[in-house]
C-alpha positions in Angstrom: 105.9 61.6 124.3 107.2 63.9 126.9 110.3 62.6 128.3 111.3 63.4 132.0 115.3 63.3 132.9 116.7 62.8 136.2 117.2 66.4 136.8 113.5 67.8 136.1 112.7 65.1 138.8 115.7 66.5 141.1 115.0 69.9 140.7 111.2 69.7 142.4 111.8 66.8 145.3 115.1 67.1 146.3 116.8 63.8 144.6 115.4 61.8 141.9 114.9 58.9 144.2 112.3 60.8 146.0 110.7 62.3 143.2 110.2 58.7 141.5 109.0 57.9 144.7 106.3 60.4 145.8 104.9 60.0 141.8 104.7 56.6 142.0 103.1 56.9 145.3 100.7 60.0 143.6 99.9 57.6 140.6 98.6 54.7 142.9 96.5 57.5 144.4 95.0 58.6 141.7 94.5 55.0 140.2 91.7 54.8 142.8 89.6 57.3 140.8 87.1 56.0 138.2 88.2 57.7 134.4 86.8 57.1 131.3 88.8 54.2 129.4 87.0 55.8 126.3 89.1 58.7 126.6 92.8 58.0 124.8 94.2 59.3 128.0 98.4 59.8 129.6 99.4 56.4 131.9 98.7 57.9 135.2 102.7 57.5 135.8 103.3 60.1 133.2 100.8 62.1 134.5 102.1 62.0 138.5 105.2 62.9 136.5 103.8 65.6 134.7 102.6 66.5 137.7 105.5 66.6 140.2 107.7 68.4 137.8 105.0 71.4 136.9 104.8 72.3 140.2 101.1 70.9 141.1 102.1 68.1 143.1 103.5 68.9 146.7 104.3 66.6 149.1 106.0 66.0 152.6 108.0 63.5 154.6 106.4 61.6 157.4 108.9 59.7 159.4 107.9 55.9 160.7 107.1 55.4 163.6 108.5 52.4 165.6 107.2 49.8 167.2 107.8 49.0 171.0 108.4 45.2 171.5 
């Protein structure tokens, strides 16, 4: 079990909070796509981990938009 510390996370997004952040959004993402459940596979969190701190994930910041009332 591959363990990630707060630092691997910091090092790639910025702060850890938005590395935990864009992974877990990456991980809902990619629980949308139909797998195997034959296969003894990662939990897709580890993977969007995995993911994020190798390099292969890249993301960007959107800022909200507000709404007029």
């Amino acid at each position: 079990m591959h363990v990630f510390t707060p630092e691997n996370v910091a090092d790639r997004a910025g702060t850890k909070y938005l590395g935990v952040l864009a992974a877990a959004k990456f991980a809902r993402f990619i629980n949308d796509f139909p797998r195997d459940r034959s296969l003894d596979e990662k939990k897709l969190t580890t993977r969007a981990l995995e993911s994020l701190v190798s390099g292969d994930l890249n993301f960007r910041l959107v800022r909200r938009r507000r709404h007029e009332t």
